[in-house]
RODO-829589 format. One record per residue (C-alpha): residue number from 1; x, y, z. Coordinates in Angstrom, 1 decimal, padded with zeros to 4 digits, always signed. Example, Ala and Ser with C-alpha at 12.3 -4.5 7.8 and 13.67 -1.06 7.14 Angstrom:
<atom 1 <+012.3 -004.5 +007.8>>
<atom 2 <+013.7 -001.1 +007.1>>
END
This chain:
<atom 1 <+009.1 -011.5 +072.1>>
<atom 2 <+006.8 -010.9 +069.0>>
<atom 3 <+008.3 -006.9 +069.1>>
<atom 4 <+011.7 -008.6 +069.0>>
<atom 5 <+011.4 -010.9 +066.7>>
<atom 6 <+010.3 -008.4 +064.3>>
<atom 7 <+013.0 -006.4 +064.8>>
<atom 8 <+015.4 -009.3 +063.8>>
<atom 9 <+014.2 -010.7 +060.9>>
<atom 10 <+013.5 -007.3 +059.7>>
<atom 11 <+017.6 -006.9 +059.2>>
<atom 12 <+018.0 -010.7 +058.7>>
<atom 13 <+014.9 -011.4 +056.5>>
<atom 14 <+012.1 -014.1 +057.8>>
<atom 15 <+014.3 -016.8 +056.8>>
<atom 16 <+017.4 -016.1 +058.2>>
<atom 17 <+016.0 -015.7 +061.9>>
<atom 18 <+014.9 -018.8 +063.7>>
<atom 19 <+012.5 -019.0 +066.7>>
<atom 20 <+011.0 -021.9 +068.8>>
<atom 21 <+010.8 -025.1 +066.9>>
<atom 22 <+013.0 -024.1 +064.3>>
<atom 23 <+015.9 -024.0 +066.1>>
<atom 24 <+017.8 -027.3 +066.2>>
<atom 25 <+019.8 -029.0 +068.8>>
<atom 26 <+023.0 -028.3 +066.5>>
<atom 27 <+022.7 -024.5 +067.8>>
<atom 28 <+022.5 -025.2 +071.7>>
<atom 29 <+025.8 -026.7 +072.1>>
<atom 30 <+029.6 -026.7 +070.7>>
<atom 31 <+031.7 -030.2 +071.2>>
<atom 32 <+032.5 -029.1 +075.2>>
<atom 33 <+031.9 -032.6 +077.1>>
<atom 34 <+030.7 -031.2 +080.4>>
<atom 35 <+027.9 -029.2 +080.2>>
<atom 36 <+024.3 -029.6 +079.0>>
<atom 37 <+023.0 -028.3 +075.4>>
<atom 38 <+020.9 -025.2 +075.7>>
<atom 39 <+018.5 -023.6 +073.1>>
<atom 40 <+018.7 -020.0 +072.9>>
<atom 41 <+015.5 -018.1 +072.2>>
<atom 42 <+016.9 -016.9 +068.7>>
<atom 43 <+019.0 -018.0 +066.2>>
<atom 44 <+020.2 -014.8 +063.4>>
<atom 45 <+021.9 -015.6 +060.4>>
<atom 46 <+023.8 -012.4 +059.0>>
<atom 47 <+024.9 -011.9 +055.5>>
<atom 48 <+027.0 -008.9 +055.7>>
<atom 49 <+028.9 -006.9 +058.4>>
<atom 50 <+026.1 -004.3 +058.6>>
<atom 51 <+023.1 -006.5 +059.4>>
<atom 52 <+025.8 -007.9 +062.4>>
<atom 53 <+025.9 -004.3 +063.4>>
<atom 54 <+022.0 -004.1 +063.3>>
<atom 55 <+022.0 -007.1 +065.2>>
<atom 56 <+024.0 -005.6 +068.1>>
<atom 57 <+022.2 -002.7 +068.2>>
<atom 58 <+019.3 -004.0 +069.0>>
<atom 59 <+019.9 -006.7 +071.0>>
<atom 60 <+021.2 -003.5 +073.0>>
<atom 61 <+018.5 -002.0 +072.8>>
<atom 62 <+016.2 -005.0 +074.1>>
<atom 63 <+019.0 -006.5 +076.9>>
<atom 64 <+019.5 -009.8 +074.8>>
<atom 65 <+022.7 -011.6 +075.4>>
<atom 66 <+024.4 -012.1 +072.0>>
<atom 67 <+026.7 -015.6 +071.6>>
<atom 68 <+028.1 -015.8 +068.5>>
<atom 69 <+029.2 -019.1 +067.0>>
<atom 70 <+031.0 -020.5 +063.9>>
<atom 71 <+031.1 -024.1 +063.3>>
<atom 72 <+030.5 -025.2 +066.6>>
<atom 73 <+033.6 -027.4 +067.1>>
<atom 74 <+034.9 -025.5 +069.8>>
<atom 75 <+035.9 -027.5 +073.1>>
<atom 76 <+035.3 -024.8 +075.8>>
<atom 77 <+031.5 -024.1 +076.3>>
<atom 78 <+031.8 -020.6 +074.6>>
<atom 79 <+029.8 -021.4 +071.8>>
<atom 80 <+027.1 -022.2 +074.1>>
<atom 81 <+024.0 -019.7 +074.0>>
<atom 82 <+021.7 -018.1 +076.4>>
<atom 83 <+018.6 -019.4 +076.6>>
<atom 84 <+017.1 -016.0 +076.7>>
<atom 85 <+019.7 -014.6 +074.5>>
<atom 86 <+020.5 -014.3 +070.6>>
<atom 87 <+023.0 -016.7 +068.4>>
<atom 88 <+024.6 -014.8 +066.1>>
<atom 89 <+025.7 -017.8 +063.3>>
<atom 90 <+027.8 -016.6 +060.9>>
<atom 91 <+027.3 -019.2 +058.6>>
<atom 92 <+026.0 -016.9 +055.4>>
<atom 93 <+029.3 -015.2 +055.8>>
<atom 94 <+031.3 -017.9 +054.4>>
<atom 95 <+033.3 -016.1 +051.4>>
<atom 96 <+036.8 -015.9 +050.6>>
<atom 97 <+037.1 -012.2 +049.8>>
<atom 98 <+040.4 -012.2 +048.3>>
<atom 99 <+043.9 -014.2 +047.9>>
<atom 100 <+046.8 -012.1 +048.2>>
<atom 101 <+049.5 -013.4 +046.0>>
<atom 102 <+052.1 -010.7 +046.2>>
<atom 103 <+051.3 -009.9 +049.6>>
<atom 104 <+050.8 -013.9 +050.9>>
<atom 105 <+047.6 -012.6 +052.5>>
<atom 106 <+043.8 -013.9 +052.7>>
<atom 107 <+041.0 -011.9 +053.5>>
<atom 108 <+037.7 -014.1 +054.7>>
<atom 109 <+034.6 -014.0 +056.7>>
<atom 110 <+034.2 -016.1 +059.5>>
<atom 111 <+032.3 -018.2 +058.2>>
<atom 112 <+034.7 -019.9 +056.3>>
<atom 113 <+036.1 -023.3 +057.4>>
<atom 114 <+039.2 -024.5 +057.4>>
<atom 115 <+038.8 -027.0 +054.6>>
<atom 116 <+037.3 -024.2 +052.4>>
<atom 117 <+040.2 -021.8 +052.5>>
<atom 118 <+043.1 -024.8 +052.1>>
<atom 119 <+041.5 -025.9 +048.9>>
<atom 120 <+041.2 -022.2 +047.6>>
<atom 121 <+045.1 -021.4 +049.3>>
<atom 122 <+046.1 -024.5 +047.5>>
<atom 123 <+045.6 -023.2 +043.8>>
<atom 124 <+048.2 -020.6 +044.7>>
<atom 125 <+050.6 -022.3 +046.2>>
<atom 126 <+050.1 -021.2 +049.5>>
<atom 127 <+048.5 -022.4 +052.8>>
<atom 128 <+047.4 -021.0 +055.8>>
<atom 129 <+048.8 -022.8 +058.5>>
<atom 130 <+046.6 -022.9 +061.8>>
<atom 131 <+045.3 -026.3 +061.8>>
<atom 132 <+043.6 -027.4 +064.9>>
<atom 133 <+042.1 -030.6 +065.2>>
<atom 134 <+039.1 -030.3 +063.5>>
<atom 135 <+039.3 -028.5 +059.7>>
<atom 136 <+035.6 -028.5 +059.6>>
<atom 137 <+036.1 -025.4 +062.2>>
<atom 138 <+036.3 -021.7 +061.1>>
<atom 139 <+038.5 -018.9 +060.6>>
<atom 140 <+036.3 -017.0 +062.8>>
<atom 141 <+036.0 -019.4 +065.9>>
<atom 142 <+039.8 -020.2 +065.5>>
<atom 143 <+039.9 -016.1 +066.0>>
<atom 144 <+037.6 -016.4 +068.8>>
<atom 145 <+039.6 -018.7 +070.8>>
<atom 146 <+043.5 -017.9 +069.6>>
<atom 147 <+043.0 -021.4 +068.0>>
<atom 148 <+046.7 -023.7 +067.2>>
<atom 149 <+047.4 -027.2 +066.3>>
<atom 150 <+050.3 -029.4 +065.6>>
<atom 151 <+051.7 -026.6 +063.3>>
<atom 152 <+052.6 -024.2 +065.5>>
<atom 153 <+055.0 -025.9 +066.6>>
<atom 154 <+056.8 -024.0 +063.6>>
<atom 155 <+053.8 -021.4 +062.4>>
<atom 156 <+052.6 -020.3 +065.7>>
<atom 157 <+049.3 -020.1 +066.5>>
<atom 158 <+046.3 -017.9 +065.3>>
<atom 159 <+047.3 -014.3 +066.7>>
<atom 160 <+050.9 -015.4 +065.1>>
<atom 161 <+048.8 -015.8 +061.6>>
<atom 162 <+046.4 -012.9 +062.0>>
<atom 163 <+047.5 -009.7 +060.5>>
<atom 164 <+044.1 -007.3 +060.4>>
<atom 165 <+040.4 -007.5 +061.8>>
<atom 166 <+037.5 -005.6 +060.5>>
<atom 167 <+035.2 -006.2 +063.6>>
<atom 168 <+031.6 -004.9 +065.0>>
<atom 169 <+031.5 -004.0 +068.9>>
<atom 170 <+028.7 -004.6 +071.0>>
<atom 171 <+027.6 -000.5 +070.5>>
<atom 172 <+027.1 -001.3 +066.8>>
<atom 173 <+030.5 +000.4 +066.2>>
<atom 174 <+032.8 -001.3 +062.9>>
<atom 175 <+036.3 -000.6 +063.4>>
<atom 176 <+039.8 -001.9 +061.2>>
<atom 177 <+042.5 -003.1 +062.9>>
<atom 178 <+045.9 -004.3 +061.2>>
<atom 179 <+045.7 -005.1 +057.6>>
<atom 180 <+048.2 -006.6 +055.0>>
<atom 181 <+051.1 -004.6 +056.5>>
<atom 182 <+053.8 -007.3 +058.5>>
<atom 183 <+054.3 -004.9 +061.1>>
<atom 184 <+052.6 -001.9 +062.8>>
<atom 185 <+053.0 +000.4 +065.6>>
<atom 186 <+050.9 +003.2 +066.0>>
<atom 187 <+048.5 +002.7 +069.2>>
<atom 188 <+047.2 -000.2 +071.2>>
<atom 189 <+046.9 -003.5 +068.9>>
<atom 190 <+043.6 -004.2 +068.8>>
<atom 191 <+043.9 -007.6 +066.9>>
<atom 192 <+045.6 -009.2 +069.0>>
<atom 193 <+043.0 -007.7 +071.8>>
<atom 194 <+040.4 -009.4 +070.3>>
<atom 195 <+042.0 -012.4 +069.0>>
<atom 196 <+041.7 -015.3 +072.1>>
<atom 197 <+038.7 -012.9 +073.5>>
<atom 198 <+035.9 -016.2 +073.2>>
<atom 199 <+033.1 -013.4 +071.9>>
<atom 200 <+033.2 -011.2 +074.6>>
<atom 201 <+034.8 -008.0 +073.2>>
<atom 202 <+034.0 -007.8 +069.4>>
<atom 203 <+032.7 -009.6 +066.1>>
<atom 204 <+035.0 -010.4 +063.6>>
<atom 205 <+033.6 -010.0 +060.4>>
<atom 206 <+036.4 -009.7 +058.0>>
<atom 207 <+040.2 -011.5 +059.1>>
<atom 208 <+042.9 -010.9 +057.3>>
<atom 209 <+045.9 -013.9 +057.7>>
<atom 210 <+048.6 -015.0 +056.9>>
<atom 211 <+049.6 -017.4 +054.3>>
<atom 212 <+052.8 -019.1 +053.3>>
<atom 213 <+054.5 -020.9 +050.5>>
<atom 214 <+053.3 -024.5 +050.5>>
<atom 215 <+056.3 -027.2 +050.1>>
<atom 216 <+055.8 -030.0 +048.1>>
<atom 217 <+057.9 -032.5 +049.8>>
<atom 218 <+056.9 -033.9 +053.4>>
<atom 219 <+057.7 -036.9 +055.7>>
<atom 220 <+056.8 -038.3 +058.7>>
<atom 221 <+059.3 -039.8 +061.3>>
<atom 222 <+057.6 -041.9 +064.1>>
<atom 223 <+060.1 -042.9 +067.5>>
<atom 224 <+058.9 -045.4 +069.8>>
<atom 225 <+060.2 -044.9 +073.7>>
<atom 226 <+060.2 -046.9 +076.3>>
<atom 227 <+059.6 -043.8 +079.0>>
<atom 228 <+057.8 -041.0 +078.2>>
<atom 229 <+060.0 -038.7 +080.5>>
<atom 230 <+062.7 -040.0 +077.5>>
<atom 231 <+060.3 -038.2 +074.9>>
<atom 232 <+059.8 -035.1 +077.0>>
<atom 233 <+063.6 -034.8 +077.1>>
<atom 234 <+064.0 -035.6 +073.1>>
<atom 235 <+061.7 -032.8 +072.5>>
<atom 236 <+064.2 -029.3 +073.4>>
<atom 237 <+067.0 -032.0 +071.4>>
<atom 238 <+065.1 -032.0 +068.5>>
<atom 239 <+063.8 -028.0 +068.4>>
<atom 240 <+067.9 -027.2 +068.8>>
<atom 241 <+069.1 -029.2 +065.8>>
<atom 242 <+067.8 -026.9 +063.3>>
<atom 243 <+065.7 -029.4 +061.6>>
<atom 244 <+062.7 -027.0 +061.9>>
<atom 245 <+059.9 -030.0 +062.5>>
<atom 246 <+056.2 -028.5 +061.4>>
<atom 247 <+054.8 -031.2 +063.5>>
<atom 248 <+056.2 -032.2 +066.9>>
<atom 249 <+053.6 -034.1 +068.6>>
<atom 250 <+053.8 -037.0 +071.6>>
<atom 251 <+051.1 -039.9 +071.9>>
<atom 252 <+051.2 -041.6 +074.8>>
<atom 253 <+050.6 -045.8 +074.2>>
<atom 254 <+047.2 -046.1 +075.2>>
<atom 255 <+046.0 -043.0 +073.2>>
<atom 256 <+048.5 -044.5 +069.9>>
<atom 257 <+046.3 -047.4 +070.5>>
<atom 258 <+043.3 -046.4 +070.7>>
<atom 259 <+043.5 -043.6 +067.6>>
<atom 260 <+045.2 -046.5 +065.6>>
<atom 261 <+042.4 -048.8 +066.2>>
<atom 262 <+039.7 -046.7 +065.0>>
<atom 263 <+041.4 -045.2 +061.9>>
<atom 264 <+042.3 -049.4 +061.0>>
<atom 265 <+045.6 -048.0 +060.7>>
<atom 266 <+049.0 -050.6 +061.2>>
<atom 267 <+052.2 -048.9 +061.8>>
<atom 268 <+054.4 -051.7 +060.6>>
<atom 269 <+056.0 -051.6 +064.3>>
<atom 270 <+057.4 -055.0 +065.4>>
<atom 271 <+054.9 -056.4 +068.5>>
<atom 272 <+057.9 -056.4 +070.7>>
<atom 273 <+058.6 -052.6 +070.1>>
<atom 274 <+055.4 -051.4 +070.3>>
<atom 275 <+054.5 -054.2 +073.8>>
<atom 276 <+058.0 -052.0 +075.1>>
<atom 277 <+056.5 -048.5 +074.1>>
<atom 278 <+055.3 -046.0 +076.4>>
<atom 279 <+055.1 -043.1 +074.6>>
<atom 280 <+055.8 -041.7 +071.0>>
<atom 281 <+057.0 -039.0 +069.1>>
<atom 282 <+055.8 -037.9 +065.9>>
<atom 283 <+058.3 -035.8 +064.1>>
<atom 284 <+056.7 -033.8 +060.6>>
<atom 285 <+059.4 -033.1 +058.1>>
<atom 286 <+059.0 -030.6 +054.9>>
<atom 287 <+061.0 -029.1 +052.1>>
<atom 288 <+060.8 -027.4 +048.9>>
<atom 289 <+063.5 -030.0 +047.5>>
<atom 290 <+063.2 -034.0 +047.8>>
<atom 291 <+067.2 -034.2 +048.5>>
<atom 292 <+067.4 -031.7 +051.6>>
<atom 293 <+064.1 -033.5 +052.8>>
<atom 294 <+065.9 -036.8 +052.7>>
<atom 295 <+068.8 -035.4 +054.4>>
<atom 296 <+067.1 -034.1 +057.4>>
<atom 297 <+064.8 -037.2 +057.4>>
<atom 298 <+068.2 -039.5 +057.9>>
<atom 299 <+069.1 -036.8 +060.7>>
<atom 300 <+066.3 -036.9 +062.5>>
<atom 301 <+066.5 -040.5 +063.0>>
<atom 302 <+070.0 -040.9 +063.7>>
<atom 303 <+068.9 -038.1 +066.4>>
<atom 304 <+065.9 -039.9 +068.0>>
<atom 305 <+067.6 -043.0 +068.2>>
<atom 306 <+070.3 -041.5 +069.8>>
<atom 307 <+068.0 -040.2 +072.0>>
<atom 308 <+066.6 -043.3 +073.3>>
<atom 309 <+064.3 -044.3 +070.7>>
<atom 310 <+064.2 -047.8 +070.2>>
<atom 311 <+063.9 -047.3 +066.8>>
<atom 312 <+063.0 -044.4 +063.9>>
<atom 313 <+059.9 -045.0 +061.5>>
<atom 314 <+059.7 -043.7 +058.2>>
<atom 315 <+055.9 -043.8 +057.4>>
<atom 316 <+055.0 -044.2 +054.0>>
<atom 317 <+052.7 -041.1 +052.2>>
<atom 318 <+049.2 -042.7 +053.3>>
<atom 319 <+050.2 -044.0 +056.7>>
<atom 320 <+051.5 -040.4 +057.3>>
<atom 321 <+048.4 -038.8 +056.5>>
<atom 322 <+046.0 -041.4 +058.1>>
<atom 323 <+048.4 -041.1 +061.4>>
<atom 324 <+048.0 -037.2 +061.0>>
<atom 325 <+044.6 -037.4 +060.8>>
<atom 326 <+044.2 -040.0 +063.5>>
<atom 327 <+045.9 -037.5 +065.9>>
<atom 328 <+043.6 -034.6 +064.7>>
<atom 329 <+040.7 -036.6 +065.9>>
<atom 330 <+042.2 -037.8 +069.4>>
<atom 331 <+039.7 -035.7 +070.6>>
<atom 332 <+036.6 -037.7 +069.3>>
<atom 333 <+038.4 -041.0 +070.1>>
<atom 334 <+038.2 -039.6 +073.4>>
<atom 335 <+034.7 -039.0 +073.5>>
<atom 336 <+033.8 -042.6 +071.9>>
<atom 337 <+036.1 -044.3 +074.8>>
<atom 338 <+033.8 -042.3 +077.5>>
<atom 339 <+036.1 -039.5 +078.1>>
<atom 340 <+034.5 -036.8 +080.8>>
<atom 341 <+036.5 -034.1 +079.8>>
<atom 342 <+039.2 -033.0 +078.0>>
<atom 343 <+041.8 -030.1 +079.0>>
<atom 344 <+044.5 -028.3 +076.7>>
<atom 345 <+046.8 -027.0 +079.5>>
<atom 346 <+050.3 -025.5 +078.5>>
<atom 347 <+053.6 -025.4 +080.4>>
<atom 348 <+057.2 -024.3 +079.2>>
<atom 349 <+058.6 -027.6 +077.1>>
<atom 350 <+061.2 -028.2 +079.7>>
<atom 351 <+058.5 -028.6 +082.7>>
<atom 352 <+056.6 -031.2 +080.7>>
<atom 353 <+057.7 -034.0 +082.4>>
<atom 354 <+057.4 -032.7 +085.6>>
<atom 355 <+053.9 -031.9 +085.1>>
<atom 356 <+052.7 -035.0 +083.3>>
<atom 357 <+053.9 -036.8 +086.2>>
<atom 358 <+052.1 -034.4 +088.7>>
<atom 359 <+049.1 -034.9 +086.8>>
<atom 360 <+049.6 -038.5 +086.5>>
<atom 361 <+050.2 -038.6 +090.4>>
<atom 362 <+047.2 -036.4 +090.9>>
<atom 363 <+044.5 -038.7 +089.2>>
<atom 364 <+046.0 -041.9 +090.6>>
<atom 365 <+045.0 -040.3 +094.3>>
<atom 366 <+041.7 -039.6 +092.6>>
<atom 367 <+040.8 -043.0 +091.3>>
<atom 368 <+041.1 -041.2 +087.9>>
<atom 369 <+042.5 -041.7 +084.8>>
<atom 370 <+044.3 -038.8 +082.7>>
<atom 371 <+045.7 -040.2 +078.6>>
<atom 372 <+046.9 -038.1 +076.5>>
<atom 373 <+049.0 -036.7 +073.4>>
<atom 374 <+050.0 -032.8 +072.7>>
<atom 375 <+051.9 -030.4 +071.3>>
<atom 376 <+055.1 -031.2 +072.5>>
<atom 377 <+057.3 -028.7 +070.7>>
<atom 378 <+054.7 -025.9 +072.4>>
<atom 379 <+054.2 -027.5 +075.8>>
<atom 380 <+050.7 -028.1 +075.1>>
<atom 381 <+049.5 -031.3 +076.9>>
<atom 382 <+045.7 -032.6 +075.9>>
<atom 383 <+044.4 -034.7 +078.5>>
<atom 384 <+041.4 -037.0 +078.4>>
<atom 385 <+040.1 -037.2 +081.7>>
<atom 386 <+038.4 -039.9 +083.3>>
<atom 387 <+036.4 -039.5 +086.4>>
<atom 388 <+032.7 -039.9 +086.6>>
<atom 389 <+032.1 -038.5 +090.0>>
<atom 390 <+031.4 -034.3 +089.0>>
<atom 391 <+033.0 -033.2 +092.4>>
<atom 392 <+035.9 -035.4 +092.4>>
<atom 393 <+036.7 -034.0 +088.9>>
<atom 394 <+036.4 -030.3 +089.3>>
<atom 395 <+038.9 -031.0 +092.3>>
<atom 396 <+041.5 -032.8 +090.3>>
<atom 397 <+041.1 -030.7 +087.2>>
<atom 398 <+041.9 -027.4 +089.4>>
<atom 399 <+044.9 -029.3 +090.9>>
<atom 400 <+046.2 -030.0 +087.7>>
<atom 401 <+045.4 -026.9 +086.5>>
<atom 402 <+047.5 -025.4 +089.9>>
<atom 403 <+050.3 -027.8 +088.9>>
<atom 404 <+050.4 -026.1 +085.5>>
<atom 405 <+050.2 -022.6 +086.7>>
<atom 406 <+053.0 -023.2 +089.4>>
<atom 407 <+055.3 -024.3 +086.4>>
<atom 408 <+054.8 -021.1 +084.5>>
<atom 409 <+052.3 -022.4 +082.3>>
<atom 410 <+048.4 -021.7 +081.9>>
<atom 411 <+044.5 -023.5 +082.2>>
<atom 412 <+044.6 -023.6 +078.2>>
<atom 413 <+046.3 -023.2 +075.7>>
<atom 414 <+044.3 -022.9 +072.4>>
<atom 415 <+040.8 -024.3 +073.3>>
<atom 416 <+039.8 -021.2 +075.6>>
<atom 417 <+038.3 -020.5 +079.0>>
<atom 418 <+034.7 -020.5 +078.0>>
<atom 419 <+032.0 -021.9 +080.3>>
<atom 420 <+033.6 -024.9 +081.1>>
<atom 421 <+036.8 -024.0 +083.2>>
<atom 422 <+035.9 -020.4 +084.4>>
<atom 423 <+036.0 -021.4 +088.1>>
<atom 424 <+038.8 -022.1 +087.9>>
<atom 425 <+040.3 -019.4 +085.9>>
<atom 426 <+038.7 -017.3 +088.1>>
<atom 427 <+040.1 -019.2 +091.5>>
<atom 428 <+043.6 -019.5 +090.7>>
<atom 429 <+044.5 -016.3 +088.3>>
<atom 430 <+045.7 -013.2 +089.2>>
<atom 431 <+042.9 -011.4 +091.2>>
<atom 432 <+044.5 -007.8 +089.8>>
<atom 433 <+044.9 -009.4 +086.3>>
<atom 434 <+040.8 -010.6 +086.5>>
<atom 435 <+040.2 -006.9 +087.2>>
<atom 436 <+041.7 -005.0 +084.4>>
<atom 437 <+040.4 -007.9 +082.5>>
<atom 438 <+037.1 -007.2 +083.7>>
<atom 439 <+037.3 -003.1 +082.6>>
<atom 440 <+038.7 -004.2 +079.4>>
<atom 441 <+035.6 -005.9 +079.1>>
<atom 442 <+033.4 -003.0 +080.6>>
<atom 443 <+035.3 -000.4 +078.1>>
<atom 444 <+033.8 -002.6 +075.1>>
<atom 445 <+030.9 -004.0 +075.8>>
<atom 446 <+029.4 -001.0 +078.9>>
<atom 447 <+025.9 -003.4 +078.6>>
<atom 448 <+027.6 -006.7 +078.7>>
<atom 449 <+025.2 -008.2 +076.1>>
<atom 450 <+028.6 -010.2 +074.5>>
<atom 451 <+028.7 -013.9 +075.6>>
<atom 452 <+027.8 -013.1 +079.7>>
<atom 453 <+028.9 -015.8 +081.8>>
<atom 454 <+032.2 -017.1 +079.4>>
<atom 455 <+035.5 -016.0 +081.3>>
<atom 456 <+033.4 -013.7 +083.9>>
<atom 457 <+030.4 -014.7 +086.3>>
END
């Protein structure tokens, strides 16, 4: 251990490696709800793409699993270290290399969070959209798991946002992929390999993303229904009238009550609406021009009503951003109501009532409970489930999971595989799929010292 811990700090510096005692709790865990923290037996801190190359190499050399983590907010055990291995933090590698005016491009480290790179985005105009639910996480964990949020609804997700990588593989290698260019085609794309690969194939080190014009106007339309099936059905409605929503989001009543509660936030909804109210839908307007933001504002209510709403909301600029905010943190209202675990599945738009109705079906036989909100312009349903009994979970996440699958949909859709729902990636995927997945794997990583045990056994 002594040799090895020489050989780390000697790239690193004393300071920058931690052993032992210094190591906190913060490093043994990200915010995944059903596993146990573990403390890996070194922590590195990198400055610079080279000493992460150093890094690999001799963790090679000496057989020590390498996790890699960012901010730690991810919701998928991948974050989680080896408590023999190496955490790689890229914390040091926080700096906004560049913002691309002409060219509506960023280039970062990892490091940086998503707070950091709005404010610097902001002074040009310009914002980078991927905004999951935490903006405290960064560009290089939202890399690591393809991360999304209630933007991509019109923006897309991360590997729509990504243009160019510079990344280190596990042989010490650093290789470019993409760039500023909009488009390529010459070979295998290699970003959009490693992009959603949870650590296992490479470590990004420099991303390049893409930014956009930031619109001055925005507004917030809030429909109350009395079935959620209702809102499931409003959803393709509202994606086919051209009024290009950024946010599209449902929140079911017990969730709206529970994220309104904690943020001390009042809607202004009349008691019998909201006692009627199953379900809501959360509509996020924006324009360059005030006038053509009003327009589609009056639209869109006009539409929702028509669509069985019992009535369309306006919210006023702070409610709007407390709301927004509220439903960026669903996840940690979750958590405080004693949540067991929370799952991001995905299914076409159109199955979404079907499966929220499985899945509500499914946890009722289980003497469960499953509450939720999503994504509902992507199909992206986050449930918090609740069901203390650890057998009698795992079976009605992988039915749910099953549901999803049989619908055309997938186990997650922007939190990532990671520890925590391997088994049953691994149990109900594509046994010839897993396999090419698995020499993909072997073809970057031949010593498989990248994040052992996320997505594989």
């Amino acid at each position: 251990m002594g040799d090895v811990a020489a050989v780390l700090a000697e790239i690193v510096g004393d300071k920058h490696l931690l052993t032992g005692n210094q190591i906190s709790e913060d490093y043994a865990h990200d915010e995944a709800l059903s596993y146990e923290p573990v403390k890996p037996k070194y922590v590195a801190k990198p400055a610079s793409t080279e000493e992460v190359a150093a890094l690999l190499v001799a963790a090679a050399e000496n057989g020590l699993p390498v996790t890699a983590r960012g901010s730690g907010t991810g919701l998928s055990g991948a974050s989680r270290p080896r408590e023999d291995g190496l955490l790689l933090s890229f914390e040091r590698m926080n700096s906004i290399l560049e913002v691309d005016v002409d060219n509506q491009v960023a280039v970062v480290q990892p490091g940086v969070t998503l707070t950091e790179l709005d404010e610097k985005t902001a002074e040009a105009g310009l914002i980078y959209t991927v905004h999951p639910g935490e903006l405290a996480a960064s560009v290089g964990g939202n890399v690591g798991t393809n991360a999304g949020g209630m933007r991509a609804v019109k923006y897309g997700v991360t590997r729509n946002n990504v243009l160019g990588l510079q990344a280190v593989l596990p042989t010490g290698e650093i290789i470019r992929s993409g760039g500023k260019t909009a488009k390529i085609s010459s070979g295998y794309d290699l970003t959009q390999l490693i992009i959603g690969s949870e650590g296992t194939l490479a470590l990004a080190t420099e991303i390049v993303v893409k930014l956009h014009p930031r619109l001055a106007h925005g507004a917030t339309v809030l429909a109350p229904f009395g079935d959620l099936d209702q809102v499931m059905n409003a959803v393709p409605k509202v994606i086919a009238s051209g009024l290009s929503p950024n946010v599209l989001e449902y929140i079911d009543a017990f969730t709206m009550a529970a994220i309104t509660y904690t943020a001390e936030l009042s809607l202004g909804i009349p008691d019998a609406v909201r006692d009627a109210t199953q379900a809501y839908l959360v509509v996020g307007l924006e324009n360059a021009e005030d006038g053509r933001l009003g327009e589609d504002v009056q639209r869109a209510g006009e539409l929702l009503t028509g669509l069985g709403a019992a009535d369309a909301y306006v919210l006023d600029g702070p409610s709007a951003r407390k709301l927004i905010e509220a439903r960026e943190k669903a996840f940690w209202t979750a958590k405080n109501a004693g949540a067991d675990d929370v799952i991001d599945v995905v299914v076409p738009r159109a199955a979404m009532p079907e499966f929220l109705s499985s899945a509500r079906e499914l946890a009722t036989a289980a003497e469960s409970g499953v509450v939720g909100c999503g994504h509902a312009g992507d199909g992206n349903v986050h449930l918090a489930v609740f069901c203390k009994d650890t057998e009698k979970r795992h079976k009605l996440l992988h039915d749910i999971f099953a549901v999803a699958m049989d619908l055309g949909g997938a186990i997650s859709g922007e939190h990532g595989i990671g520890n925590t729902k391997k088994s049953h990636f691994l149990e109900l995927e594509d046994p010839a799929k897993i396999e090419l997945l698995r020499r993909i794997k072997q073809s970057f990583d031949p010593k498989g010292i990248l994040n052992p045990g996320v997505l594989f056994d």
